[in-house]
N, C-alpha and C positions, 0 to 999 in steps of 0.2 A: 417512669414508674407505672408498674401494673396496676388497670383498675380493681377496686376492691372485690368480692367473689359474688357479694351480691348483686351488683351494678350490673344487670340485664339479666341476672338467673331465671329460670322458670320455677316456682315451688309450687308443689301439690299439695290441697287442703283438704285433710281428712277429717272428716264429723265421726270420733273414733265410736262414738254409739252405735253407730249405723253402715262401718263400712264392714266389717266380717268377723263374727263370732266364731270364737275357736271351740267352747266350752258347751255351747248349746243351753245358755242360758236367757236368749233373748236378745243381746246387749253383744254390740258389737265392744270387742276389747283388745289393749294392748300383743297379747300374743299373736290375736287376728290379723292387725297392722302388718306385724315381723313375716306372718304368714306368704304375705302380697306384696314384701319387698321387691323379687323378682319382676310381680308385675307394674309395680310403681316404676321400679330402674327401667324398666322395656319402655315406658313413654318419652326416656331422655329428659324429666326434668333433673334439676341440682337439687333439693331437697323437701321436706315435707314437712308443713304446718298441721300439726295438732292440735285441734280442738281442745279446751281446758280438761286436762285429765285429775285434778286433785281433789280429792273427798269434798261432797256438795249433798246437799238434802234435794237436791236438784227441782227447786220450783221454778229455776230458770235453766236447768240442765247443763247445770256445770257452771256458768256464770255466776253462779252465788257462791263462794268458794269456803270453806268450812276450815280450812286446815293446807295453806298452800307448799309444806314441807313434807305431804304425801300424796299417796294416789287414790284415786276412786274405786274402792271394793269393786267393782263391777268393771274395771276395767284391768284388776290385775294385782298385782303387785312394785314395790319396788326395785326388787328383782329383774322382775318382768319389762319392766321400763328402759333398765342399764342393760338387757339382752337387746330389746330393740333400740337404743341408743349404738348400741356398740355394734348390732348388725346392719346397719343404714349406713354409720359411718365406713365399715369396710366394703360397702357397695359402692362410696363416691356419693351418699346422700346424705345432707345436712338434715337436722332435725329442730324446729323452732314451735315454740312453748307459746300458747295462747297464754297471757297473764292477764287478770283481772283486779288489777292495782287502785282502781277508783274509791268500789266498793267493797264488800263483805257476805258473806251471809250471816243473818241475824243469830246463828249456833255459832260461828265462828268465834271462840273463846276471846278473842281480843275484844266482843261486842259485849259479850256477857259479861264480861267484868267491867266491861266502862256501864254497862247497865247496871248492874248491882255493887259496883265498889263504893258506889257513892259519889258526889258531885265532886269530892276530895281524893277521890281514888287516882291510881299512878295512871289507869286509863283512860281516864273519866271526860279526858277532851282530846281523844284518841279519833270520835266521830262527831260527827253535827248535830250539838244539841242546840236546843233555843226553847225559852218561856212560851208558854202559851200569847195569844195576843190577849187585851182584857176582856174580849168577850169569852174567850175559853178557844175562840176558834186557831186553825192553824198559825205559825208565826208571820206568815207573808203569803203572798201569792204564787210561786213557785205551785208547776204544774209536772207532775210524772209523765215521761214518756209515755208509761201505758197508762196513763188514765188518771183524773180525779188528783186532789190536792198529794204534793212531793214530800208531806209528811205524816208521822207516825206517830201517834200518843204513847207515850210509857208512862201508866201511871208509878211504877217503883223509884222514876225520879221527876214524877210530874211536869216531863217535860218533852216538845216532840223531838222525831229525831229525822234527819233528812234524808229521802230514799228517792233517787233520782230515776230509777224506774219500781220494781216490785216494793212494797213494804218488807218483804224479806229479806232485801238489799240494801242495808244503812249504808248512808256516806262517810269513808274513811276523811278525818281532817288531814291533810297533807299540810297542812299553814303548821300543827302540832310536830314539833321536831322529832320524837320519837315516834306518832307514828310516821311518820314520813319514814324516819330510817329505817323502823320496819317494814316497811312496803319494799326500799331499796336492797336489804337484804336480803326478802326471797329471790331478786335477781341475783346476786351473788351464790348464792345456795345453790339455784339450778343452773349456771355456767359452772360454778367447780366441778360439777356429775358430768360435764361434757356437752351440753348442750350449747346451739352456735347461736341462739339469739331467739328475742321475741317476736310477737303481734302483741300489739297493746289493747285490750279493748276502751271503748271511748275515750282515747287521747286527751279529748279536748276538755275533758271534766275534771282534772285531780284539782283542782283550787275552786272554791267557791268564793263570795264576795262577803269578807266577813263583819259590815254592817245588815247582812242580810237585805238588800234593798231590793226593792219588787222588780220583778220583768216588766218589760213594755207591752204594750199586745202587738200582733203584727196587723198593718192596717188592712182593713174589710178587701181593698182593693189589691191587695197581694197574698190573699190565701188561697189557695190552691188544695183541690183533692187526688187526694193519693194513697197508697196502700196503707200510709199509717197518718191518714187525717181523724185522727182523736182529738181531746183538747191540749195533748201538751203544743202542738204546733199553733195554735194561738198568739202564742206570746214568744216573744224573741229570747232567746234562751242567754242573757247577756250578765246575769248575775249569778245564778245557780251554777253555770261553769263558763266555761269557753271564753274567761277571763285572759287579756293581755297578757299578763305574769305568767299564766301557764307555759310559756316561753321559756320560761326560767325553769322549770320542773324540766319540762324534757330536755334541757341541755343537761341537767344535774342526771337524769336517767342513761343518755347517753356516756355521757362519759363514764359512770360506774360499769357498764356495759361494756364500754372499749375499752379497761382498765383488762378486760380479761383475755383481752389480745383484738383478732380479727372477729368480731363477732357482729351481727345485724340485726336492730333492734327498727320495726317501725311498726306506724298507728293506725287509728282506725277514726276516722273523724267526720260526723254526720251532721253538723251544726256551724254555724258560725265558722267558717274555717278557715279561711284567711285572717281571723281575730286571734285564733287561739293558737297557732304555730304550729298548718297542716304543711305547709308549702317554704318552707324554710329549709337551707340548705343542707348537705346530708355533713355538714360540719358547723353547725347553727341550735339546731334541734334535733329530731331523732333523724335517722337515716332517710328515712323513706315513710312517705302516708301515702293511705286512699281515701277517697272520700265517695258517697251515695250518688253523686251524679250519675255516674254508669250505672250504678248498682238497682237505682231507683226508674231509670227510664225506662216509656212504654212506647216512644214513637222514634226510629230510629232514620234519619235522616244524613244526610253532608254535613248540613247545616249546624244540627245539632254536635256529630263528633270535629268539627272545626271549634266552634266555640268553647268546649268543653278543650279542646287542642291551646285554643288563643290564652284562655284560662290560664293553665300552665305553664304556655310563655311569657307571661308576665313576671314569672317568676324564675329567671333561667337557672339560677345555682340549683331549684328544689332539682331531686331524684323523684320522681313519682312510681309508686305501685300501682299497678292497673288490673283491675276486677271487673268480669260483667254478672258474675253468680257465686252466691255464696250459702250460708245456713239461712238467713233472716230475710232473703230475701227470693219471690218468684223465679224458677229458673228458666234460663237466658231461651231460650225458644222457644216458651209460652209467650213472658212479657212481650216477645216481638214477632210469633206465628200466631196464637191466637189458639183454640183447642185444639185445632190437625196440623201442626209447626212442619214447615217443608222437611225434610232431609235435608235440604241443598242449604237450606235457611242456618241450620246447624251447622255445617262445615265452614259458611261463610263466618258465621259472628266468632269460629274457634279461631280463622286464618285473619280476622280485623282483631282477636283478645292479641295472639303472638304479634303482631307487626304493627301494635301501639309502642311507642316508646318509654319506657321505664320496668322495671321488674314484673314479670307478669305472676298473678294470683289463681291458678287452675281449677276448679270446683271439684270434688269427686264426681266424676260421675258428667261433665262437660265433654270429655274425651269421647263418649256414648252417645251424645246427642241427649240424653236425658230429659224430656219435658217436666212439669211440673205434673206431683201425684194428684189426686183428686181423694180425699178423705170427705167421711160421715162426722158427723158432730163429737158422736159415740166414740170414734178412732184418734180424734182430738188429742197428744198431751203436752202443745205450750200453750204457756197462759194468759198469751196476748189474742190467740185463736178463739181460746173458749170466752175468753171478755168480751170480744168483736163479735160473736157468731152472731146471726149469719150476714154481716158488713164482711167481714174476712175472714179468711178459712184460715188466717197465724203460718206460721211461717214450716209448719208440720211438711206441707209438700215438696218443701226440698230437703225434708229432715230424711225421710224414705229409705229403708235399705238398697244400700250398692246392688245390681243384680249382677251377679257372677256365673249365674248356669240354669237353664230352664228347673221347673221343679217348684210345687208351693212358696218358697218361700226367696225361691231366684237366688239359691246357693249360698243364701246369708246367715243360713245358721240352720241346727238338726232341731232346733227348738220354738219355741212362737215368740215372733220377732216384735220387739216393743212397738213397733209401726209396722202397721202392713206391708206387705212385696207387695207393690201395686201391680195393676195387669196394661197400666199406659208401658210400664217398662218389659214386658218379658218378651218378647221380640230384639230388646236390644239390649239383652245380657251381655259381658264380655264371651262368653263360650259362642254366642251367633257371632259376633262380629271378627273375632280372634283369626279366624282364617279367610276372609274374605277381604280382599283386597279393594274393592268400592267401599268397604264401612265407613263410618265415622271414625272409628277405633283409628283403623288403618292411617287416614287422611291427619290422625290428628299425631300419628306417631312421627308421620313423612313432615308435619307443620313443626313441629318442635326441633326438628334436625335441620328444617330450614333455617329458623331463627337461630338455631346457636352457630351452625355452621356460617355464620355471616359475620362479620364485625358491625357491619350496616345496621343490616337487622338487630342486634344486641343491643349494643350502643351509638348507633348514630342519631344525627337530628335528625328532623322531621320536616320536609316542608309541604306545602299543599301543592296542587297541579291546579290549574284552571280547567275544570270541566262542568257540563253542564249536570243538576241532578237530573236522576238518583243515583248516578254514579260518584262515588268518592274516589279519588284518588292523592295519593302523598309518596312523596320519594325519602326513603331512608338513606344516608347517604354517611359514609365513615371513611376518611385521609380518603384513597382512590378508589373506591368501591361505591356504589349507589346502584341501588333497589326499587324498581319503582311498583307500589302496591296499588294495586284498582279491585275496587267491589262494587257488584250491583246491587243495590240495596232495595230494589223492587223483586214482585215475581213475576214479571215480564223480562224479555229478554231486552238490550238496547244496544246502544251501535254510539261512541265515543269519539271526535276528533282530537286529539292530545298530541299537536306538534312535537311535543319531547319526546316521544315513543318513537321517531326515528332512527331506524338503525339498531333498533334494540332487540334481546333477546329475550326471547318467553321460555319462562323456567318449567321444569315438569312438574313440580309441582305447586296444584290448584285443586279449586273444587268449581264444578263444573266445566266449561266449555270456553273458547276463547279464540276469534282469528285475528291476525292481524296483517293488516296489509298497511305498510310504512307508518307514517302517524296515525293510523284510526284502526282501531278494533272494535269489533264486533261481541259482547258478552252474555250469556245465556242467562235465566233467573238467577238471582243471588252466587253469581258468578262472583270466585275470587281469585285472581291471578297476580302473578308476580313477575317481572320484566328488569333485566341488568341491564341497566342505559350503557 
């Protein structure tokens, strides 16, 4: 029996604000997508993740969803959508729907009427209400990702309401049977249109613990600073979501999802994740998760992607998706270059994203080498950025228009673009690297034909080699076929003995430099090579 379609695919994540305005109204949008099919097909991935496209007051830009049976004015029409649905599919490219099923936006008609219908209303325990405590204060300690206490006063029912990050973001009750089924039926909705499956945002939140019981704090001696040490990381996030049961939501998600044939639904899980059902098998819970570990690391070592490796062999049924850049998070060679991020440093962490095992998650604009932008306070507009200034500059710098072609605004639109075309990127438009065969561009079109052209590569296990750091090595390995992968994860060059590289063959395609003579080669800075034992 053939593996399922997503079981090793590549899919490309587009942040459709941001990747190409067709209209010249600032606001990259759905036509602009259909635009850059062509160049999306030229990198050989299997299909493209969309950022949330459905009407949103956008305080959290797009994440607060207003209306999830239409599209975002600014990004088109519905129309517009079934054009680029239908023209992706006749390329050979799947198309997968950001859904944002946790929560709401506070406009979102199914809030306002459990606000205003009354405590007796048909919706009225639609989201998470709760009494005030008797002093007036919040009902519990539950803390917001972004900051300060996880609830909302409404005095229209004198009562808070739960928002697990923005106060603009009530939490949908899933424990309430309709709404739950109406969460279930926007997925029905957008698989009948043709669509092949989701990203779920924060998987691990649709249940909360409904005696409302306090989080724990995490202890003094295990917190840690990091891009988003605020106070919600404090306390262990063990009541507010990332409940056991949640287990039970994502089997019920899935199977609604597989009812509509071959389709692929998986999560997004930054909390608690082995509690809440990140790593469960792709016939248990949803398909396929990722989680922060990659996403959130600054120091890249062996050590570090071994354990993060060991990690998920503890779990062998899970499928895992593998991410190192996305919207929320620094891109991938800043976090690990620092301000001036090598070239070489870029082609290595694209050639370690492809020849991780599990589905890989592509960033826009990773293909490029893309550093992170550098924005003013003023250029600011998410609103985890402008809460943190100046602790963090928010996640705006890898929000940045795609650059497509030298020019003000780097080919992103005839109009002024909601985020600057920054000038870290205008050297590394697609139109400079398009024809140049040392680009990153290039390297990454030759890395994605590697991986599929493999079985190995696709879908094989993974095991480690014995080498000394900072070299990483691991062999991909499928029925008769094995690959063995080595990267120098310094920017010095080094010199490797790895008895099993006996007799083997060095593939042409790499980034940098590589010799080898019987077991031992020789590898140039952040050198990434590939060898058929």
């Amino acid at each position: 029996m053939a593996e399922p379609w997503w079981q090793g695919c590549v899919l490309y994540h587009v942040y459709v604000r941001s990747f190409f305005d067709s209209d010249g109204d600032g606001q990259g949008d759905l036509p602009g997508v259909e635009a850059k099919l062509d160049y999306i097909k030229s990198l050989g991935v299997d299909g493209i993740w969309l950022s949330p496209i459905h009407p949103s007051p956008n305080r959290d830009w797009g994440y607060d969803v207003a209306d999830f049976e239409g599209v975002q004015a600014d990004y088109g029409t519905m129309e517009d959508f079934q054009h680029l649905l239908d023209g992706a599919h006749a390329k050979g490219l799947r198309i997968i729907l950001d859904e944002v099923l946790s929560h709401t936006s506070d406009e979102h008609a199914w809030f306002v009427e459990s606000l205003t219908g009354g405590k007796d209303g048909p919706k009225a325990d639609w989201y998470v209400w709760a009494d005030p405590s008797k002093d007036g204060t919040a009902p519990n300690n539950w803390l917001s990702v972004f900051g300060g206490p996880a609830w909302a006063y409404q005095p229209a029912r004198r009562q808070h309401y739960h928002h697990k990050f923005l106060r603009q973001q009530p939490k949908l009750n899933w424990r309430n049977h309709g709404a739950r089924e109406a969460a279930l039926s926007v997925l029905d909705n957008w698989l009948a249109k043709g669509v092949d499956g989701f990203r779920l945002d924060v998987a691990g939140t649709f249940l909360h613990d409904g005696a409302l019981s306090d989080n724990p704090p995490v202890p003094s001696a295990e917190r840690t600073r990091d891009d988003w040490a605020h106070a919600g990381n404090l306390q262990r996030h063990l009541f507010d979501s990332n409940l056991p049961e949640n287990v039970e939501t994502l089997e019920a998600i899935r199977k609604r999802v597989e009812a509509h044939g071959e389709r692929f639904v998986f999560g997004e899980f930054s909390e608690e994740e082995a509690r809440c059902g990140a790593y469960l098998s792709p016939t248990e819970g949803l398909h396929s998760a990722y989680t922060f570990v990659l996403l959130l690391a600054r120091t890249l070592t062996p050590k570090f992607i071994k354990d993060h490796c060991e990690t998920l062999s503890a779990y062998p049924a899970h499928w895992p998706t593998i991410s190192f850049s996305n919207h929320d998070v620094p891109r991938t060679v800043s976090r690990f270059g620092g301000e001036n991020p090598s070239p070489d440093l870029a082609k290595m962490m694209f050639a370690l994203l492809l020849s991780l095992r599990g589905t890989t998650l592509i960033y826009q604009g990773e293909e490029l080498g893309l550093p992170q932008a550098s924005l003013t306070r003023d250029q600011l507009r998410d609103p985890v950025g402008d809460l943190y200034w100046p602790y963090s500059g928010g996640r705006d710098g890898a929000r940045t228009p795609m650059p497509w072609a030298p020019g003000p605004t780097l080919g992103f639109t005839d109009g002024t673009p909601w985020l600057p075309a920054t000038s870290e990127h205008e050297h590394l438009t697609v139109a400079a690297q398009e024809d140049d065969p040392g680009s990153n561009l290039a390297f990454a079109r030759e890395m994605v034909a590697l991986r599929k052209g493999s079985p190995a590569m696709t879908l094989g296990g993974l095991e480690f080699l014995d080498v000394a750091e900072p070299v990483l090595a691991f062999v991909r390995r499928q029925d008769d076929e094995a690959i063995a992968c080595l990267f120098n994860l310094s920017a010095e060059p080094r010199f490797a003995d790895i008895p099993e590289l006996e007799g083997s063959i060095l593939l042409e395609v790499r980034a940098g430099d590589a010799e080898l003579r019987g077991g031992s080669i020789g590898l140039s800075a952040y050198a990434a090579v590939f060898l058929r034992l």
